[in-house]
MIKE-691714 format. One line per 3 residues: their letters; for each residue x, y, z of N, C-alpha, C. Coordinates in steps of 0.2 Angstrom, whole numbers, plus 5000, padded with zeros to 4 digits. Layout:
<nodes>
a = X Y Z X Y Z X Y Z  ... .
</nodes>
This chain:
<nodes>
xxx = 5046 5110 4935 5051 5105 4934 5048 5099 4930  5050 5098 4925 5046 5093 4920 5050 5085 4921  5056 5085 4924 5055 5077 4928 5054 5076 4933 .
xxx = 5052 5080 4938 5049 5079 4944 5041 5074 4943  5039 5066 4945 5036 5063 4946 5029 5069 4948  5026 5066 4944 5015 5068 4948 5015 5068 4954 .
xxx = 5017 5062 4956 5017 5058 4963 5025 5055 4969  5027 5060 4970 5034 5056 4974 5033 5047 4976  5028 5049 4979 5026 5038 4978 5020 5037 4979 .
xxx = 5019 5030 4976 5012 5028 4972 5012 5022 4975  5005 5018 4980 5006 5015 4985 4999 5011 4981  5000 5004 4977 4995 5001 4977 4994 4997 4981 .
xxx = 4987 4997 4982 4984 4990 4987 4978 4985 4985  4982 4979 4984 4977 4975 4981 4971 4975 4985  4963 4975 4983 4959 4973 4986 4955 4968 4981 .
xxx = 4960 4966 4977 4953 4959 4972 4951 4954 4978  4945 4954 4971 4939 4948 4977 4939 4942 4973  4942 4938 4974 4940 4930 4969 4932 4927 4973 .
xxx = 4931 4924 4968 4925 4919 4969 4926 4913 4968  4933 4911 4968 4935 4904 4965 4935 4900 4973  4937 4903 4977 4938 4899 4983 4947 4901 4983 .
xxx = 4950 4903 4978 4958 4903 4978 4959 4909 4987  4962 4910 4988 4966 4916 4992 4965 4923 4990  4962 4929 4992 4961 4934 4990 4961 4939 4995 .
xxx = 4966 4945 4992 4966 4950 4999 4960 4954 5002  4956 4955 4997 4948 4957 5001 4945 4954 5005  4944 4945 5005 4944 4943 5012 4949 4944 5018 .
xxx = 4956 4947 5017 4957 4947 5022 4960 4955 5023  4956 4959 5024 4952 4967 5025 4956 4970 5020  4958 4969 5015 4961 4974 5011 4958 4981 5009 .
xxx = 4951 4981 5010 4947 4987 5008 4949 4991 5012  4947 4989 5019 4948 4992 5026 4957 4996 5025  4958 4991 5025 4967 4994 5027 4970 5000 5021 .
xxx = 4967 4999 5014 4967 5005 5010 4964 5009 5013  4956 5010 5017 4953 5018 5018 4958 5020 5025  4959 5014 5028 4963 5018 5033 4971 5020 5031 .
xxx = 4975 5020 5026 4978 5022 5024 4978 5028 5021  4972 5031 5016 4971 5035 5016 4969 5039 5019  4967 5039 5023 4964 5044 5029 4971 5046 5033 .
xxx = 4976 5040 5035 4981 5043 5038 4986 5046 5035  4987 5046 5029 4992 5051 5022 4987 5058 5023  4979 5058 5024 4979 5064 5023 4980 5070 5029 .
xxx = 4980 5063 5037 4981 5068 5042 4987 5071 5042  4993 5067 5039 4999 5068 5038 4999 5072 5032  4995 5075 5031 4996 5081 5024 5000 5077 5020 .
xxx = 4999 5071 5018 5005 5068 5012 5003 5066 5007  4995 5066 5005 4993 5067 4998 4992 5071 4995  4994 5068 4988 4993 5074 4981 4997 5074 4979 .
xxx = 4996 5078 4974 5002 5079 4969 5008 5083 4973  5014 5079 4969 5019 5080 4972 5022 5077 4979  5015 5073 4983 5018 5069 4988 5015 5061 4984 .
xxx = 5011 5059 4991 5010 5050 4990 5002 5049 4987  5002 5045 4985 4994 5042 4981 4996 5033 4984  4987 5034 4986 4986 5027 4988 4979 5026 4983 .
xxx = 4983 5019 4980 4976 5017 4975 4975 5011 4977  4967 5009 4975 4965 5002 4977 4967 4999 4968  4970 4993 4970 4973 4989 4961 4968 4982 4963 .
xxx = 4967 4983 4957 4964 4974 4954 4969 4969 4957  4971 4963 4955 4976 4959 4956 4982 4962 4957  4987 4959 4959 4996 4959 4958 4997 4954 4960 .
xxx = 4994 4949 4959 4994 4941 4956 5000 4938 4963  4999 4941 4969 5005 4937 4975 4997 4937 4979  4993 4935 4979 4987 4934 4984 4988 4929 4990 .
xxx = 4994 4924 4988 4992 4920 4992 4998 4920 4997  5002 4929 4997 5008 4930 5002 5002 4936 5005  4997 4937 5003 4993 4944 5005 4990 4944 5013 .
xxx = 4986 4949 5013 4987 4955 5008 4990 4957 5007  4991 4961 5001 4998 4964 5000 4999 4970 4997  5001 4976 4996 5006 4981 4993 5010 4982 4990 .
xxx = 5013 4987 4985 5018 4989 4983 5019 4997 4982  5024 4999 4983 5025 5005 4986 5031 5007 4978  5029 5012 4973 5033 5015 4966 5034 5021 4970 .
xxx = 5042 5024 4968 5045 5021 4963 5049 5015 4964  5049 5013 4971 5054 5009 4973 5053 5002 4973  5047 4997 4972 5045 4993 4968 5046 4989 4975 .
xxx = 5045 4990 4981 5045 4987 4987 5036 4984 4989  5039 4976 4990 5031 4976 4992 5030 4972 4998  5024 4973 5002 5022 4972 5008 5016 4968 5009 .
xxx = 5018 4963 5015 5010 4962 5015 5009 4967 5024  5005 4964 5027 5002 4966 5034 4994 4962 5036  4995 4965 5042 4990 4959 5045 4983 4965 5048 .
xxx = 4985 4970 5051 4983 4976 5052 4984 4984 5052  4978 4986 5056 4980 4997 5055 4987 4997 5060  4988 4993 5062 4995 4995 5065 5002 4993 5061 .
xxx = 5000 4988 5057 5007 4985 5051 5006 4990 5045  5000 4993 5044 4999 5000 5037 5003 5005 5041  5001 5005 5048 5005 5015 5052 5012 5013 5051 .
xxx = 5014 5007 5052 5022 5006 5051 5025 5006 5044  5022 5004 5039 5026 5005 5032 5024 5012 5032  5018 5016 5032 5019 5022 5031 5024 5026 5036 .
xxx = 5023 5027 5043 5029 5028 5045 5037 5028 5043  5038 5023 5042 5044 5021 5041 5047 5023 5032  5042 5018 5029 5047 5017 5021 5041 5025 5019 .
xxx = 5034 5026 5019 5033 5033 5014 5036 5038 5018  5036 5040 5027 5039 5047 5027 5048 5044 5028  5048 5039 5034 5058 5039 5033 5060 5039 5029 .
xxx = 5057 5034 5024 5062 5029 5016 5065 5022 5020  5064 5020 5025 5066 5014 5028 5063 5007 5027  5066 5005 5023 5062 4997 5024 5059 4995 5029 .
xxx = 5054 4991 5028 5051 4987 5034 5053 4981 5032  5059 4977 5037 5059 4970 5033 5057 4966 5037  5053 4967 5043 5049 4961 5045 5043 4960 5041 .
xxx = 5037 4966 5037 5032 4965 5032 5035 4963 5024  5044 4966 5023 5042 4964 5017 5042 4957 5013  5040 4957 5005 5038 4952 5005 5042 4950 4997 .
</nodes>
């Protein structure tokens, strides 16, 4: 099927580090909540091709609403605070397709 997407959805998560003193998601655990995001997509058999990809991104320049996410094709983004605000977007908006609109942002 040649327009069927590599990826059904593609879930980046900022982990930039500033050194300026500005607000940045990797002081507040963004690294962390990526590994644990991925580890929970692959107990959920949900990565790879043809389901979901979790990447860590450089900036996406909203640092000071962070940490933060975005979830393509749908262009929805999240912040969270913990591995229980990650279990719920992925829960709900990658396996339901349901917004989280208490995390969105």
């Amino acid at each position: 099927m040649p327009d069927k997407p590599y990826y059904e959805q593609h879930v980046f998560i900022c982990t930039n580090q500033r050194d300026d003193g500005r607000p940045c998601c990797a002081d507040r655990g963004a690294i962390e909540a990526q590994t644990h995001a991925k580890r929970r997509l692959k107990a959920l058999d949900m990565n790879g091709q043809g389901k979901v990809r979790i990447n860590k991104s450089g900036c996406l320049d909203r640092c000071e609403e962070g940490p933060v996410m975005v979830i393509y094709p749908q262009g929805t983004w999240y912040t969270y605070v913990d591995n229980h605000d990650i279990d719920e977007i992925i829960d709900e908006h990658i396996v339901k397709g349901n917004i989280v609109e208490r995390l969105k942002i």
